[in-house]
LOGU-560210 format. One record per atom (N, C-alpha, C): residue number from 1; x, y, z. Coordinates in pm, whole numbers, plus 50000, padded with zeros to 5 digits. Atoms other than C-alpha are relative to their C-alpha. Layout:
BEGIN
NUM|X|Y|Z .
...
This chain:
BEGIN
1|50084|49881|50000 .
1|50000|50000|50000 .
1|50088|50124|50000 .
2|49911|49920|50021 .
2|50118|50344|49913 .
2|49976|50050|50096 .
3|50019|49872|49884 .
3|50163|50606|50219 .
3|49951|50144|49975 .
4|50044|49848|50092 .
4|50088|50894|50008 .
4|50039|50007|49858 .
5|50026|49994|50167 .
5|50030|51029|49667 .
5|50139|50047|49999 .
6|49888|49988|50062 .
6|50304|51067|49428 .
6|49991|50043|49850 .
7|50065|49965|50192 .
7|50338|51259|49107 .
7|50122|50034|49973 .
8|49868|49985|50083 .
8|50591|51279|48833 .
8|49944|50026|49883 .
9|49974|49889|50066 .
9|50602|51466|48545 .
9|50061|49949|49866 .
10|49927|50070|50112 .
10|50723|51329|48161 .
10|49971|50012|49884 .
11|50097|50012|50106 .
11|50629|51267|47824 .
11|49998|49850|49961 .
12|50017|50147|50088 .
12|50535|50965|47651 .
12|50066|49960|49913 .
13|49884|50045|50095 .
13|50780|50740|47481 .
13|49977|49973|49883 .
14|50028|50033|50136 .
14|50601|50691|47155 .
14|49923|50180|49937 .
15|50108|49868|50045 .
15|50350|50997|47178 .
15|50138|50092|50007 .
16|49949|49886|49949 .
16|50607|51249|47296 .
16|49892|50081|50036 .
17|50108|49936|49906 .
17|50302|51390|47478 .
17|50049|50036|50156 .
18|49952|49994|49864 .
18|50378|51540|47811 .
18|49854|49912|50064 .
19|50107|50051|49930 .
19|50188|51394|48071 .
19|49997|49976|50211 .
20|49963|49982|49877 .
20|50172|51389|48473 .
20|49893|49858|50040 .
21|50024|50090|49943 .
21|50109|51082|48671 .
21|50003|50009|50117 .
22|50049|49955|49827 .
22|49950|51139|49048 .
22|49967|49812|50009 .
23|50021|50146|49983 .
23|49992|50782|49167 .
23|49911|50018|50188 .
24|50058|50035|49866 .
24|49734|50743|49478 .
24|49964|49890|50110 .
25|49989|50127|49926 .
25|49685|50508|49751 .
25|49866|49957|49974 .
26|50113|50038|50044 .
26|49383|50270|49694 .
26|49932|49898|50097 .
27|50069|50115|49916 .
27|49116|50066|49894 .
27|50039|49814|49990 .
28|49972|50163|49986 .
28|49236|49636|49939 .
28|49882|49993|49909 .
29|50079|50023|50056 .
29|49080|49467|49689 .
29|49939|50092|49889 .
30|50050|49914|50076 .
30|49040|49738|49425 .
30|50086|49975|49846 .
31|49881|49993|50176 .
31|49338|49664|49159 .
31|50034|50139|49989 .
32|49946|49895|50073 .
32|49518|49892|48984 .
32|49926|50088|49923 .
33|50141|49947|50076 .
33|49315|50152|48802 .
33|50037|50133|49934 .
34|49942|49865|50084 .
34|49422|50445|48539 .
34|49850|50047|50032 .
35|50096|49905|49979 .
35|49205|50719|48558 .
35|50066|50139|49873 .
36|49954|49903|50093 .
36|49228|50966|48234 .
36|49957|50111|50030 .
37|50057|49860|49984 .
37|49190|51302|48373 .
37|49984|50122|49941 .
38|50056|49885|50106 .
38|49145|51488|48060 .
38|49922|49932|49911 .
39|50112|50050|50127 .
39|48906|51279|47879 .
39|49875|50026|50076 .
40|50141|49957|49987 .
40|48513|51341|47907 .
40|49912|49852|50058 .
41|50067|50118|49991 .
41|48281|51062|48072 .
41|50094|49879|50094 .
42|49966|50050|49936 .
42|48354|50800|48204 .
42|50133|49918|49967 .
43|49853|50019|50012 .
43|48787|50741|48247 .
43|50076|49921|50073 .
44|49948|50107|49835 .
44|48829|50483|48511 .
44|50042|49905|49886 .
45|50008|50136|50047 .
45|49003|50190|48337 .
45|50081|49915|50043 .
46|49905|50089|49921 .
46|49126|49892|48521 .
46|50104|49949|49952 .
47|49871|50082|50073 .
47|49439|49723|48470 .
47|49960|49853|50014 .
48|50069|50113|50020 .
48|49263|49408|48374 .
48|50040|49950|49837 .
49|50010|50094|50099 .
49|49341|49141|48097 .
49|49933|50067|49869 .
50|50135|49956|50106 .
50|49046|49195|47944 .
50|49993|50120|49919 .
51|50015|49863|50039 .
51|49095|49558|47907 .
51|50148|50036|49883 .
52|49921|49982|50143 .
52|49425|49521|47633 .
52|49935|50013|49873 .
53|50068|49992|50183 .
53|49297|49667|47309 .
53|50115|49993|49865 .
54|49893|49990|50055 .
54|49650|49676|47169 .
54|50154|49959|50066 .
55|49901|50042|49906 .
55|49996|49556|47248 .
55|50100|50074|49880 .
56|49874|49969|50115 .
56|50196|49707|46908 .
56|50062|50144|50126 .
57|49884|49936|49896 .
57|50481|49935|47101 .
57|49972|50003|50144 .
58|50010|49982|49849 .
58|50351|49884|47445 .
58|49855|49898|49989 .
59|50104|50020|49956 .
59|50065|49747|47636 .
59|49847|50139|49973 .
60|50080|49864|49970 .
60|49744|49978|47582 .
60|49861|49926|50030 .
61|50093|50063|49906 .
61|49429|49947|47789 .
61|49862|50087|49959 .
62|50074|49917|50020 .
62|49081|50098|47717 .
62|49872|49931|50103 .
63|50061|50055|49918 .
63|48778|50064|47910 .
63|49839|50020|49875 .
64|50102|50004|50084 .
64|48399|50030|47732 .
64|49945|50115|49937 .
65|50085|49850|50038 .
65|48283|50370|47723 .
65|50117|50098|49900 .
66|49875|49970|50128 .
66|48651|50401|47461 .
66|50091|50074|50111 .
67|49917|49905|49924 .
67|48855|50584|47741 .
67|50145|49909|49961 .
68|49823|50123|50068 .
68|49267|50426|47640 .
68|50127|50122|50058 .
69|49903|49957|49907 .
69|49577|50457|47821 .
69|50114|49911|49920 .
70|49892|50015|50065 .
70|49879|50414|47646 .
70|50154|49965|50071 .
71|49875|49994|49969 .
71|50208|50228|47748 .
71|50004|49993|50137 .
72|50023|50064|49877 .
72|50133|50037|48049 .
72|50087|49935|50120 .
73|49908|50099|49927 .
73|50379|49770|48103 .
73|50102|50005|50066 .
74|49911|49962|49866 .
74|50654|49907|48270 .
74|49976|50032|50096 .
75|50051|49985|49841 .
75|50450|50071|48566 .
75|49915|49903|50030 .
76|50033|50138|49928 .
76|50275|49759|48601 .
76|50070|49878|50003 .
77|49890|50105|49923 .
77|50594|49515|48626 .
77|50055|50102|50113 .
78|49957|49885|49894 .
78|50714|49811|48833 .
78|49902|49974|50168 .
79|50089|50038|49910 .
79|50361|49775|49077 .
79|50013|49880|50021 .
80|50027|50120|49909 .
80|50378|49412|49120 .
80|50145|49965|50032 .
81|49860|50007|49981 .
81|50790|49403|49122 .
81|49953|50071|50181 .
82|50016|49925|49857 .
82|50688|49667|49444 .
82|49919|49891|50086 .
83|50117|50034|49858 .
83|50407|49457|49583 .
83|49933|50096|50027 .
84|50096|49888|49993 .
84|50163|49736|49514 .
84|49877|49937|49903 .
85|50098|50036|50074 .
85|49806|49571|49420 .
85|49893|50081|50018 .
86|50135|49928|49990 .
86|49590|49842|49474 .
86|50060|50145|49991 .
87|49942|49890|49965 .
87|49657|50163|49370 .
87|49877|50116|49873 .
88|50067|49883|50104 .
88|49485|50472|49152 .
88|50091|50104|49915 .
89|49895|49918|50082 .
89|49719|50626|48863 .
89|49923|50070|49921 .
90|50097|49913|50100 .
90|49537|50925|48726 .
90|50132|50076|49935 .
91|49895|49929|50078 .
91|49698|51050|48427 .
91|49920|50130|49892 .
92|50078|49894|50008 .
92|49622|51385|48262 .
92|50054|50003|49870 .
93|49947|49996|50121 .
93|49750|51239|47880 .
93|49993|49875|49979 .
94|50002|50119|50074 .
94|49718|50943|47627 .
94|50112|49876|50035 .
95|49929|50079|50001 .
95|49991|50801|47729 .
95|50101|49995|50163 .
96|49977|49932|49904 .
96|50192|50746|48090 .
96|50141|50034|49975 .
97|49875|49979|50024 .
97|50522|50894|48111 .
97|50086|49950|50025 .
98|49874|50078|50042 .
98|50861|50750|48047 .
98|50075|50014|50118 .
């Protein structure tokens, strides 16, 4: 579990998009969970299997209502390398930063 939020600052390794990542602490039992904080509607999308819509240069994740998060897989070998299964990564860009 995290002790407090954490944010960093980057751009995206394919997009070159800047982008800021506020990593928050999260309820047991919740998973991992991007949160796109500049898209419209509903931006919650879990880090779930199910939810890969693409894997060409990275992992990318979308949730039903089309919300997509770009370039996954390093902060999630990163989260379970930590032993962090519950957490909330709101990102404020297509893609998370490098």
């Amino acid at each position: 579990t995290l002790a407090r939020t954490v944010r960093r600052t980057g751009v995206g390794l394919h997009s070159g998009a800047s982008a800021t990542l506020t990593l928050r602490p999260a309820e047991a039992g919740t998973g991992v969970r991007f949160v796109r904080m500049d898209a419209p509607g509903d931006a919650t999308i879990p880090a779930h299997a199910l939810n890969v819509v693409s894997t060409r240069l990275g992992t990318n994740l979308a949730n039903a209502a089309g919300a997509r998060i770009a370039t996954v897989e390093h902060f999630l070998a990163a989260c379970w390398g930590a032993g962090l299964d519950n957490a909330v990564a709101e990102v404020d860009g297509p893609e998370l930063p490098i």
